[in-house]
DRENLUM-19160 format. One record per atom (N, C-alpha, C, O): residue number from 1; atom name; x negated, y negated, z. Coordinates in steps of 0.001 Angstrom, whole numbers, padded with zeros to 6 digits. Example, Ala and Ser with C-alpha at 12.3 -4.5 7.8 and 13.67 -1.06 7.14 Angstrom:
BEGIN
(1 'N' (-013190 005690 007800))
(1 'CA' (-012300 004500 007800))
(1 'C' (-013200 003300 007800))
(1 'O' (-014236 003319 008465))
(2 'N' (-012850 002250 007080))
(2 'CA' (-013670 001060 007140))
(2 'C' (-012900 -000030 007870))
(2 'O' (-013409 -001138 008039))
//
This chain:
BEGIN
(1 'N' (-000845 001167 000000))
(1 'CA' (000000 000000 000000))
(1 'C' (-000896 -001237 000000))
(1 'O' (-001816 -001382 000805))
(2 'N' (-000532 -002242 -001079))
(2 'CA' (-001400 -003219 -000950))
(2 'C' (-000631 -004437 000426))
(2 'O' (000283 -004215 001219))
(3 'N' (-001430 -005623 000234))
(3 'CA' (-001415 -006843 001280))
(3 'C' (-000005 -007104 001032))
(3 'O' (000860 -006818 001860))
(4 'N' (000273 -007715 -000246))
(4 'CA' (001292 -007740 -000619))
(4 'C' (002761 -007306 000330))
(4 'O' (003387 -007875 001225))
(5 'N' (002910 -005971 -000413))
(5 'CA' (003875 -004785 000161))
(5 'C' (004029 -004920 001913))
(5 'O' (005065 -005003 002573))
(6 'N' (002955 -004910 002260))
(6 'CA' (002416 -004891 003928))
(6 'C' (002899 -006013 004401))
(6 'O' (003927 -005835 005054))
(7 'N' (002435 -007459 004295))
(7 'CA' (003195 -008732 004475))
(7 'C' (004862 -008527 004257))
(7 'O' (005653 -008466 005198))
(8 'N' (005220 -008436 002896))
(8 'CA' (006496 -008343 002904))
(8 'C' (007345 -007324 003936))
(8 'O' (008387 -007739 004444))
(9 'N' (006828 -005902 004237))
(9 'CA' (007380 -005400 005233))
(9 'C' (007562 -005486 006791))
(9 'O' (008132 -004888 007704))
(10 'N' (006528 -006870 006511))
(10 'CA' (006039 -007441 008096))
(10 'C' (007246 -008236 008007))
(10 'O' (008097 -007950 008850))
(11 'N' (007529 -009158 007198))
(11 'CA' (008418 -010303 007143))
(11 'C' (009833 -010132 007243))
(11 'O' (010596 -011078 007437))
(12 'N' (010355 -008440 007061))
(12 'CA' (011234 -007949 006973))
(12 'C' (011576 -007757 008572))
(12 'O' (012619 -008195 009057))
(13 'N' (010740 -007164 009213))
(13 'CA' (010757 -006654 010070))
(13 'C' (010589 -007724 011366))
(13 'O' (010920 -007406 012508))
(14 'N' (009918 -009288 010948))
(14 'CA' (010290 -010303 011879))
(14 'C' (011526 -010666 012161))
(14 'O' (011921 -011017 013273))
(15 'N' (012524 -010552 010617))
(15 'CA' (013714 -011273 011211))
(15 'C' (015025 -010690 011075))
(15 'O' (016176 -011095 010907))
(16 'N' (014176 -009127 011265))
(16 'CA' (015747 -007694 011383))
(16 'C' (015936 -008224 012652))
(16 'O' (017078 -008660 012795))
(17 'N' (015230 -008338 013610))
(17 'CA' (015604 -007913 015151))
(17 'C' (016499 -009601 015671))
(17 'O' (017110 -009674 016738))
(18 'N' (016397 -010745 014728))
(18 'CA' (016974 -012113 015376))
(18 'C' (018147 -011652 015113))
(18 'O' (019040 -011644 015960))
(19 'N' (018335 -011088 013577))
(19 'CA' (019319 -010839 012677))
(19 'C' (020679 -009620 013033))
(19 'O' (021829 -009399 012655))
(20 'N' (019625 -009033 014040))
(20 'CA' (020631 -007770 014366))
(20 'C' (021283 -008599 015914))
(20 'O' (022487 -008518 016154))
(21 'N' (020642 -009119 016560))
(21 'CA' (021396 -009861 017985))
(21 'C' (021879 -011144 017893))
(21 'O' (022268 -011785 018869))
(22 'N' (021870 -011684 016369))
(22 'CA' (022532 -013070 016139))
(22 'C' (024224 -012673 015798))
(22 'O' (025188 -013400 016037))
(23 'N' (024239 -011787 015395))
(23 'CA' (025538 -011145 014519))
(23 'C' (026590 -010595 016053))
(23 'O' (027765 -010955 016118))
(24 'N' (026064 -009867 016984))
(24 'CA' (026627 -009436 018703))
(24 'C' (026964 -010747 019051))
(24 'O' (028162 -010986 019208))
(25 'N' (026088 -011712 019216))
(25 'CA' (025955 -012778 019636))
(25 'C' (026574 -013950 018925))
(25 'O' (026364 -015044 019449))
(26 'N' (027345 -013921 017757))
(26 'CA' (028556 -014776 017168))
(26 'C' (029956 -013971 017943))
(26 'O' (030982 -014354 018505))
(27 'N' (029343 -012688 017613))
(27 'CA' (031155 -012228 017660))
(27 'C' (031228 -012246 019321))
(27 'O' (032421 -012097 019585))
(28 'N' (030499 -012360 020502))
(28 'CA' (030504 -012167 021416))
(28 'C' (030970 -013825 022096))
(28 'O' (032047 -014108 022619))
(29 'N' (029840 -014690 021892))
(29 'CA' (029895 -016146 022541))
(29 'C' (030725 -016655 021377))
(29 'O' (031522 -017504 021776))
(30 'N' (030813 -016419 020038))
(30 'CA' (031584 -017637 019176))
(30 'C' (032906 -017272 019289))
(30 'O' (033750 -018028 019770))
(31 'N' (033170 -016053 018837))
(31 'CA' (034270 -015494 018870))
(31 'C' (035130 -015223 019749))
(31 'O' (036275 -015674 019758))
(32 'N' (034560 -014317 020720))
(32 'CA' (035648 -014297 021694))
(32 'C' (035681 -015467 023160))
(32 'O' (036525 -015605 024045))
(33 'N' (034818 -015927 022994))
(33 'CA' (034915 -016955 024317))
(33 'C' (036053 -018421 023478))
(33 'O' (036837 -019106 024134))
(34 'N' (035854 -018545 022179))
(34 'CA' (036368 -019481 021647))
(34 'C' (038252 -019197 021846))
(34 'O' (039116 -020073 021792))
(35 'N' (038449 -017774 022068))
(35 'CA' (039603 -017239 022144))
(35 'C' (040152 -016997 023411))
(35 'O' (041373 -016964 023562))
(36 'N' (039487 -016852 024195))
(36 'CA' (039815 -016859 025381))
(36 'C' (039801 -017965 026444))
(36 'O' (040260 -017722 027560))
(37 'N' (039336 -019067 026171))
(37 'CA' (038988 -019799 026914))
(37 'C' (038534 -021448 025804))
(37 'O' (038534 -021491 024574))
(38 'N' (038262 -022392 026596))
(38 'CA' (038056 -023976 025779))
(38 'C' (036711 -023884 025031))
(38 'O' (036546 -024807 024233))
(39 'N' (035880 -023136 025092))
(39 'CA' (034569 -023062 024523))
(39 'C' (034545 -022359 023303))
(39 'O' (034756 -021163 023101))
(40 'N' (034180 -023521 022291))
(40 'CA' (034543 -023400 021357))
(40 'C' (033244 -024091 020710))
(40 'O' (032966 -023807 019545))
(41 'N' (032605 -024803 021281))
(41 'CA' (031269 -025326 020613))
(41 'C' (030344 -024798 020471))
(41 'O' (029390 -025518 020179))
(42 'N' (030084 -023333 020584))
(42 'CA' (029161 -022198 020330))
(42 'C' (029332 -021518 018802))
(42 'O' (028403 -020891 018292))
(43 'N' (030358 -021671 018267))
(43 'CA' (030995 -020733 017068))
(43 'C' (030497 -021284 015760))
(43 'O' (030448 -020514 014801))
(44 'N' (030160 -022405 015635))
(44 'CA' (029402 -023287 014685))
(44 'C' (027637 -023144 014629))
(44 'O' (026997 -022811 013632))
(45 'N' (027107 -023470 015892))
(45 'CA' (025571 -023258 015670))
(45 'C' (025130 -021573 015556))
(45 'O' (024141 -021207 014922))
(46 'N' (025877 -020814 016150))
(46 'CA' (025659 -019309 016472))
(46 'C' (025704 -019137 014391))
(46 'O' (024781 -018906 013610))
(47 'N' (027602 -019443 014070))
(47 'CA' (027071 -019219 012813))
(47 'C' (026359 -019620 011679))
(47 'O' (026293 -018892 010689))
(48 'N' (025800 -020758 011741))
(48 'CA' (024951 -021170 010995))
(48 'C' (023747 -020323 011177))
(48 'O' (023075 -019936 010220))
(49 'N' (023454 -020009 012534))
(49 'CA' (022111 -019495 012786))
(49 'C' (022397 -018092 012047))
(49 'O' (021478 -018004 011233))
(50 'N' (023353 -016757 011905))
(50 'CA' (023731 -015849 011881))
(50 'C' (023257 -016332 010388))
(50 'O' (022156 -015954 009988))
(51 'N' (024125 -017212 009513))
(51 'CA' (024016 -017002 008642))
(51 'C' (022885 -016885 007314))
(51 'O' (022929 -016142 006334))
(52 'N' (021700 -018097 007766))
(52 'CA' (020469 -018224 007516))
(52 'C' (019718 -016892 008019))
(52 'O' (018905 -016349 007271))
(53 'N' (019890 -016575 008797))
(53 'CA' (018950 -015412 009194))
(53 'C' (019694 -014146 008305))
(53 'O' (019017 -013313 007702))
(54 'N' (020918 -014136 008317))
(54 'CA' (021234 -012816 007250))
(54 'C' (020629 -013232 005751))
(54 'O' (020076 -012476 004952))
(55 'N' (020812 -014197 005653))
(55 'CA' (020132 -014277 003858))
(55 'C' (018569 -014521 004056))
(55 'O' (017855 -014785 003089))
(56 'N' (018157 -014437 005128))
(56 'CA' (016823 -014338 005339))
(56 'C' (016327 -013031 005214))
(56 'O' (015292 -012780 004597))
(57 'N' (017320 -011827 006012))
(57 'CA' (016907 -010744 005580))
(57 'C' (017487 -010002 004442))
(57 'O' (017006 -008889 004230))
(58 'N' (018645 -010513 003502))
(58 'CA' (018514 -010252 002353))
(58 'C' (017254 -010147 001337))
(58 'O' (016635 -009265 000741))
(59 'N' (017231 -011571 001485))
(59 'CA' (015904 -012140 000293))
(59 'C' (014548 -011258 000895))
(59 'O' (013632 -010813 000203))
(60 'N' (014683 -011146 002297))
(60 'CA' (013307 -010324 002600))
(60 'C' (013176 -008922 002218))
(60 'O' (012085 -008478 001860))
(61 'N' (014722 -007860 002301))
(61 'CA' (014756 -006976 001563))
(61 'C' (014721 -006591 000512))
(61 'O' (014359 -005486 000110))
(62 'N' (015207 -007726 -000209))
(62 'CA' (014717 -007319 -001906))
(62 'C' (013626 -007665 -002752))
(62 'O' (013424 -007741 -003964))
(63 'N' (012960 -007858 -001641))
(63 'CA' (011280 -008642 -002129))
(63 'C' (010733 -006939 -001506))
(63 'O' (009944 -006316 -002216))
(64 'N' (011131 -006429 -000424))
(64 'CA' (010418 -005488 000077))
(64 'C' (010621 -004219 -000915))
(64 'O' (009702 -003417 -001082))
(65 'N' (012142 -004053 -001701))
(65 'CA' (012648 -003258 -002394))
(65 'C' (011918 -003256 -003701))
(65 'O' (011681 -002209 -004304))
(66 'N' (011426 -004900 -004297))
(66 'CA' (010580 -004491 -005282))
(66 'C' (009211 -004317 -005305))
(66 'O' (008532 -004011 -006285))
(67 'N' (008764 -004570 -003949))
(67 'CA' (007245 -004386 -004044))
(67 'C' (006921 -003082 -003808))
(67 'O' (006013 -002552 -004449))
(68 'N' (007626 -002407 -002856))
(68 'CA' (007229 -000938 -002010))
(68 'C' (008621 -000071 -003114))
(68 'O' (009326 000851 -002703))
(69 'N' (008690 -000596 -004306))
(69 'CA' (009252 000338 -005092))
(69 'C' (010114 001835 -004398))
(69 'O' (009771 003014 -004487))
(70 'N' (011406 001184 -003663))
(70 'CA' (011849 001432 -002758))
(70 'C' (012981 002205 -003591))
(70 'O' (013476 001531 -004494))
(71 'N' (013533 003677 -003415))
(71 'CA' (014804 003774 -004261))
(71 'C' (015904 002960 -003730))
(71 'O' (016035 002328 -002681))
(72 'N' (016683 003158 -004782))
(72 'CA' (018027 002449 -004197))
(72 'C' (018658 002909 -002465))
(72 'O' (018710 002090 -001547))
(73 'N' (019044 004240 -002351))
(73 'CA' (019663 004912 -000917))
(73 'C' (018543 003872 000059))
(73 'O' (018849 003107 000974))
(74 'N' (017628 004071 -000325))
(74 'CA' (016905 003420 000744))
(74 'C' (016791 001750 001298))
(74 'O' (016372 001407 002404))
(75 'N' (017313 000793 000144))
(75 'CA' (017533 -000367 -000060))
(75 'C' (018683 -000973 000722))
(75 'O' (018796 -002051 001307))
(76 'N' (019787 000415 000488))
(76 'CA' (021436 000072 000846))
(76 'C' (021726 000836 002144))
(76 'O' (022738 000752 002840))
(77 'N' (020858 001445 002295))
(77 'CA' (020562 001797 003957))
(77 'C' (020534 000816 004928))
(77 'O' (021358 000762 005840))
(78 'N' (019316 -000225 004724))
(78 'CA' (018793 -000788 005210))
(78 'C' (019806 -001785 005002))
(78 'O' (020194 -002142 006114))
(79 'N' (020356 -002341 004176))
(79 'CA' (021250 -003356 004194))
(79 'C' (022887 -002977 004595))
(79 'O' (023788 -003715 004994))
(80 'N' (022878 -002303 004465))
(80 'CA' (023936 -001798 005585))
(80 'C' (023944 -001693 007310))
(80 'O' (024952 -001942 007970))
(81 'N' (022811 -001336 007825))
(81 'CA' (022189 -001473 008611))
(81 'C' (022335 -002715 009245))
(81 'O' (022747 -002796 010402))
(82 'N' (021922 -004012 008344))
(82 'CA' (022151 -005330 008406))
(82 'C' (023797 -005993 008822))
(82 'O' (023884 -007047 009452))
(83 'N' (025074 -005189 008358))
(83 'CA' (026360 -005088 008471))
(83 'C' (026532 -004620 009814))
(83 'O' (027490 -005152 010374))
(84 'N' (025897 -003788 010503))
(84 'CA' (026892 -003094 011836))
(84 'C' (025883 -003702 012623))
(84 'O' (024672 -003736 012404))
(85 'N' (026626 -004248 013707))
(85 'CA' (026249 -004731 014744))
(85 'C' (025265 -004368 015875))
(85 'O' (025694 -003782 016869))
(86 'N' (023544 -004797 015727))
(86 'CA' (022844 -003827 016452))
(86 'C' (022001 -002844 015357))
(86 'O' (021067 -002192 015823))
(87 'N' (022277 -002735 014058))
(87 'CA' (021923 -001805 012939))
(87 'C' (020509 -002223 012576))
(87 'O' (019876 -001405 011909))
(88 'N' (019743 -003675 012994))
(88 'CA' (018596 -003859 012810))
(88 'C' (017699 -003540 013517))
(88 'O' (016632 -003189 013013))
(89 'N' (017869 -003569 014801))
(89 'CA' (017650 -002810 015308))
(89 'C' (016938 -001601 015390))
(89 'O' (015808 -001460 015858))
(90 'N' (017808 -000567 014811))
(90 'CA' (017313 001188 014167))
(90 'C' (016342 000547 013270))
(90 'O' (015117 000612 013377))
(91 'N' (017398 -000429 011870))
(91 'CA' (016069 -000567 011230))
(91 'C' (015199 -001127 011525))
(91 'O' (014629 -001214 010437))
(92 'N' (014502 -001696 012310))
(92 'CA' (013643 -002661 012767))
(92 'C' (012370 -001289 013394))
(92 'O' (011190 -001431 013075))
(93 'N' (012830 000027 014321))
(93 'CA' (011898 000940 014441))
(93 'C' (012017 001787 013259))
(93 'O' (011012 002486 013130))
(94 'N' (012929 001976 012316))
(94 'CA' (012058 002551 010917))
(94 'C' (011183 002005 009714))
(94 'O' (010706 002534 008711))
(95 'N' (011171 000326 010401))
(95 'CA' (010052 -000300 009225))
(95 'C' (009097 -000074 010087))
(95 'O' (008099 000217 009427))
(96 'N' (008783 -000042 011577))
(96 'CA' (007625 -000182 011978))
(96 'C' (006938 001518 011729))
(96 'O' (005751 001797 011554))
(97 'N' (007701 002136 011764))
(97 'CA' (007310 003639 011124))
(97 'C' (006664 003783 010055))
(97 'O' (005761 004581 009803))
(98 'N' (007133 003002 009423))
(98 'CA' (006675 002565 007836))
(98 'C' (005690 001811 007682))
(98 'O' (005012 001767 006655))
(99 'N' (005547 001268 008498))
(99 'CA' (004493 000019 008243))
(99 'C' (003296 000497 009301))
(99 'O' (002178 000017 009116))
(100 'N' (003542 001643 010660))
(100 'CA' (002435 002240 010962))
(100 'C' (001744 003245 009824))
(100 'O' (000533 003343 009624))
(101 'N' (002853 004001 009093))
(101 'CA' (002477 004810 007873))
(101 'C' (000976 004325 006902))
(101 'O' (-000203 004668 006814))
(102 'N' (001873 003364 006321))
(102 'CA' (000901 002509 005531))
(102 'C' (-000031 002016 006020))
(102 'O' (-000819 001834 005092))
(103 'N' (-000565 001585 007145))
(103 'CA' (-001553 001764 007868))
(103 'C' (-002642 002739 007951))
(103 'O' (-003770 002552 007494))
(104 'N' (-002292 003656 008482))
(104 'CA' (-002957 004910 008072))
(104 'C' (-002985 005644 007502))
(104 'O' (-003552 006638 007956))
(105 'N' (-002287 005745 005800))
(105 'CA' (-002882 005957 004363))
(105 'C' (-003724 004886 003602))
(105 'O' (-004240 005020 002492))
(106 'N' (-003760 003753 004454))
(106 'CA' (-004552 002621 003464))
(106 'C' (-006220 003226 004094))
(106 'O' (-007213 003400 003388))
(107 'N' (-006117 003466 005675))
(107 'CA' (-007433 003929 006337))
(107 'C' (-007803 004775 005820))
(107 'O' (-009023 004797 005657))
(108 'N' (-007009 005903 005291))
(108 'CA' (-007399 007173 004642))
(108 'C' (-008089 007023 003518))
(108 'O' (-009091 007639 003156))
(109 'N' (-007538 006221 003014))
(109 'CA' (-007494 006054 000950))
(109 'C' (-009493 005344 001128))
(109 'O' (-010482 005747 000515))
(110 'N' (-009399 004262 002153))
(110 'CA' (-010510 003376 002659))
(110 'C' (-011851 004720 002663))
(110 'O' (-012719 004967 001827))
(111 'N' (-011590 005240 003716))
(111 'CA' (-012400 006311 004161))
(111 'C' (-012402 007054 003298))
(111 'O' (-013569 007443 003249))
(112 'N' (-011649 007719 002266))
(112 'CA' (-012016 008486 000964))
(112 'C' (-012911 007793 -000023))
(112 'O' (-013739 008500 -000597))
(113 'N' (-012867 006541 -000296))
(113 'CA' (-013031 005479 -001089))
(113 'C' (-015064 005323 -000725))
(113 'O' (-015971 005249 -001553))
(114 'N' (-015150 005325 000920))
(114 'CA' (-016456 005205 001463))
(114 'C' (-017348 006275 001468))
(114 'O' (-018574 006250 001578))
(115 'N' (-016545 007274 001328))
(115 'CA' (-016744 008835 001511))
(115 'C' (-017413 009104 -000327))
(115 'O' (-018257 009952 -000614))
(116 'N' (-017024 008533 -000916))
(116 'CA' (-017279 008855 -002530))
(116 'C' (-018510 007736 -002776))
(116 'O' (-019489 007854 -003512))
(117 'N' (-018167 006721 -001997))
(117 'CA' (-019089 005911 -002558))
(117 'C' (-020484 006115 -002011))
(117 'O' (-021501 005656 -002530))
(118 'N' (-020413 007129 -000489))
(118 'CA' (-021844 007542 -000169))
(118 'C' (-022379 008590 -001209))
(118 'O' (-023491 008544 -001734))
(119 'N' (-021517 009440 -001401))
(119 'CA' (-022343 010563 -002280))
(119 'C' (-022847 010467 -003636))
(119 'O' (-023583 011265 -004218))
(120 'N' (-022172 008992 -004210))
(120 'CA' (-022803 008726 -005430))
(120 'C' (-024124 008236 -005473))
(120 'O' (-024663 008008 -006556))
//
């Protein structure tokens, strides 16, 4: 995996986890306190914030989808994921899975790479 791919899965993975407790956190303080009670000035900044951060991790997923040549199931996983409440979460420890992965096939590939270049 190049820098590239690696950054982008980093960037993904900064703003699953705002993205997965901004979305609890509309329907929780905007929503139902606005319904139950006079507080009602939470439901506006919560969703603005909700909403920038979901197209934050849109645009971050489909930058990640074309660099790490991602199949589709795996794209609409993850963005589904983004839909249920808490779903970034999960995904948030299967990019870091992913992104420990690539880690240690880039060390490997490195160390094969050093390994060839001594014996020549």
């Amino acid at each position: 995996m190049d820098i590239k791919t690696a950054s982008a899965l980093h960037r993904l993975r900064l703003v699953s986890v705002p993205e997965a407790l901004s979305f609890p956190a509309l329907l929780i303080f905007g929503s139902l306190l606005s319904r139950i009670s006079d507080i009602d000035y939470l439901m506006m900044p919560l969703g603005v914030l909700h909403g920038i951060l979901f197209v934050l991790y849109a645009l971050f997923l489909l930058d990640v989808w074309n660099k790490a040549k991602w199949p589709f199931k795996k794209a609409a996983l993850f963005f589904l994921l983004s839909l249920v409440p808490f779903g970034g979460l999960y995904g948030d420890k299967l990019l870091k899975r992913e992104e420990a992965d690539s880690v240690i096939a880039a060390r490997a590939r490195q160390a094969a790479g050093a390994g060839a270049a001594a014996d020549a």
